[in-house]
C-alpha positions as a printed NumPy array, in Angstrom:
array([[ -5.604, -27.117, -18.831],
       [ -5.856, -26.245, -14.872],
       [ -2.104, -25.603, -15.114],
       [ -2.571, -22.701, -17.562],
       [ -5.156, -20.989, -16.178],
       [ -3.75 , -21.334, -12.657],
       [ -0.642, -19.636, -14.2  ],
       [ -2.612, -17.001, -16.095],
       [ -4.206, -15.794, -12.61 ],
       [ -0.547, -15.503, -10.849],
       [ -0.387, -12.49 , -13.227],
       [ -3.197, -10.854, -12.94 ],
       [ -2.67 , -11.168,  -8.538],
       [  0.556,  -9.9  ,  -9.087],
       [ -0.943,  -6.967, -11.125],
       [ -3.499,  -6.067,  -8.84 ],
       [ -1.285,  -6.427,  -5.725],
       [  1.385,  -4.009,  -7.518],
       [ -1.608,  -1.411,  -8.193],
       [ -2.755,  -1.553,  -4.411],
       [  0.832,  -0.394,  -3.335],
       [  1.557,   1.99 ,  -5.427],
       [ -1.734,   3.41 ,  -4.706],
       [ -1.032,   3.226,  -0.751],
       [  2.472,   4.535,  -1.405],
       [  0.467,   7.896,  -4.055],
       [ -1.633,   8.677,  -0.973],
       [  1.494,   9.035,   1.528],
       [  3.219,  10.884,  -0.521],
       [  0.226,  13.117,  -0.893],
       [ -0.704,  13.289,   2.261],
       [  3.305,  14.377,   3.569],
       [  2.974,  17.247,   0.601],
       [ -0.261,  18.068,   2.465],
       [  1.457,  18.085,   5.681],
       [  4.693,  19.513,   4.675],
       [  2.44 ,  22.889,   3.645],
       [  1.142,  23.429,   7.26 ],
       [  3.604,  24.76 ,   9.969],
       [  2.638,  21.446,  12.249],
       [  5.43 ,  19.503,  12.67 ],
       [  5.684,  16.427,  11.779],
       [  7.592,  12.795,  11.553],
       [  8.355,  11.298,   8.033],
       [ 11.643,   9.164,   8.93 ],
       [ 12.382,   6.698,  12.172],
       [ 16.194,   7.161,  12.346],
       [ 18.096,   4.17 ,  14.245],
       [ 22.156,   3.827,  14.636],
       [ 23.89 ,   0.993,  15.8  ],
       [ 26.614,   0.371,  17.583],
       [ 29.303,  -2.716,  15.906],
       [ 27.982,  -4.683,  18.281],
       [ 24.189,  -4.474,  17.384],
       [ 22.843,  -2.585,  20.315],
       [ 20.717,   0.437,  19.208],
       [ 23.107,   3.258,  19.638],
       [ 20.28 ,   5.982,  18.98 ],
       [ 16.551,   6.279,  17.769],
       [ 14.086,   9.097,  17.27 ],
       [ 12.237,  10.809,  14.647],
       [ 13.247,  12.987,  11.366],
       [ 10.819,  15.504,  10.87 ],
       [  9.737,  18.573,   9.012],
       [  8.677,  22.163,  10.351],
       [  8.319,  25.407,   8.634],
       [  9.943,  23.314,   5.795],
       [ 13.057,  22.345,   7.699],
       [ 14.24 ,  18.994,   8.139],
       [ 14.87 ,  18.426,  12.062],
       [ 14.016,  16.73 ,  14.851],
       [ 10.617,  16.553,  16.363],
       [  9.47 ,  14.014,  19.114],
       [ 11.356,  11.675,  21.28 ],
       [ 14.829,  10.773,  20.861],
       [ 17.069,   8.15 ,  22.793],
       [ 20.43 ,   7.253,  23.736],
       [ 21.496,   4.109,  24.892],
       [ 25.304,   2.384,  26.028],
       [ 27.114,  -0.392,  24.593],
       [ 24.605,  -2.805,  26.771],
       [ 21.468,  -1.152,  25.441],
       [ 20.517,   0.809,  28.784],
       [ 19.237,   4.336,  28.183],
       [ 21.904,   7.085,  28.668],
       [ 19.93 ,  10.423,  27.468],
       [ 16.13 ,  11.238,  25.992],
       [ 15.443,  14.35 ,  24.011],
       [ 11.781,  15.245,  23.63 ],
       [ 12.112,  18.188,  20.759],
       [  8.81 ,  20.197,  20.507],
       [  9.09 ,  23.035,  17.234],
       [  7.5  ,  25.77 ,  17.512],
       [  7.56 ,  29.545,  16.61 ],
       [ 10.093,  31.21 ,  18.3  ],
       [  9.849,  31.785,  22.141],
       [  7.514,  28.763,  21.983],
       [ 10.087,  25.924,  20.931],
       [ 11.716,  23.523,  23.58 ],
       [ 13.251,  20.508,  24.241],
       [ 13.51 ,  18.031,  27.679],
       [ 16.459,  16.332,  28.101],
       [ 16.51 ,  13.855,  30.263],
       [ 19.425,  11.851,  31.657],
       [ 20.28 ,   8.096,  33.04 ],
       [ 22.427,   6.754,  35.709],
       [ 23.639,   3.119,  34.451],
       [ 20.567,   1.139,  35.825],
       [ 18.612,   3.213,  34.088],
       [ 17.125,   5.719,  36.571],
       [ 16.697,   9.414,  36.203],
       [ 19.606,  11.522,  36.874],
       [ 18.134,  14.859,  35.407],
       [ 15.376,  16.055,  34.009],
       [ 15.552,  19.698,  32.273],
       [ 13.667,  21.993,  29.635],
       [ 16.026,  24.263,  27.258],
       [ 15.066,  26.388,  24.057],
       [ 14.907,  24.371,  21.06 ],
       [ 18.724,  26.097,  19.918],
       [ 19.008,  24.146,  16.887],
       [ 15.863,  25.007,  15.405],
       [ 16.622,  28.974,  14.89 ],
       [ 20.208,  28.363,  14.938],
       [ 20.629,  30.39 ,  18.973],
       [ 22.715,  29.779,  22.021],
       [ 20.957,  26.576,  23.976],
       [ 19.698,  28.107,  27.556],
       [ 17.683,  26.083,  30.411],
       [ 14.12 ,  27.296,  30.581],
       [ 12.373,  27.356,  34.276],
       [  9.256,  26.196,  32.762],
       [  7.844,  24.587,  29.375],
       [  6.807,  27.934,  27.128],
       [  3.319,  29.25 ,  26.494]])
């Protein structure tokens, strides 16, 4: 008798648990339609490559802006041994406003350069280097 109702509880867990998540999962999909109607931009996908041999290759953010799919935040590069090569910081913004900081690595790892550029891939123009981050 303990057996079955034991057993008759496993389904009703399992039924509630099931609920929870797809409640959690309603609200963030809500909440990125929300999102996705403001021009803020914002992150809805981590993107990682590898290389074969298992070291991140690159990371950063897929976002949305003005309902484009690009990239917003941080992004890295890294070598074959996992040291940083290159960071992109990508800021969207209306035009004259966007930019992006890309930052480069000698092989231990120190800063080579550091240097702000329009954001060219966000309205499609020819990337220059910007003498200071836009107001």
């Amino acid at each position: 008798m303990k057996r079955i109702i034991f057993l008759s509880l496993i389904p009703l867990f399992l039924v509630n648990n099931v609920f929870a998540n797809n409640q959690k999962e309603h609200i963030d999909i809500r909440a990125a339609r929300s999102a996705a109607n403001h021009s803020d931009p914002f992150c809805y996908s981590l993107r990682i490559d590898y290389y074969p041999n298992g070291q991140i290759k690159e990371q950063g953010c897929q976002g949305h802006y003005n309902a484009a799919g690009i990239s917003v935040g941080n992004w890295y590069e890294y070598n074959l041994l996992g040291m940083p090569v290159r960071s992109n910081y990508y800021h969207p913004d209306e035009f004259g406003k966007d930019y992006k900081i890309t930052t480069t690595y000698d092989k231990n790892g120190k800063v080579l350069t550091k240097k702000i550029y329009n954001y060219d891939n966000l309205y499609e123009t020819e990337e220059e280097e910007l003498n200071e981050i836009p107001q």
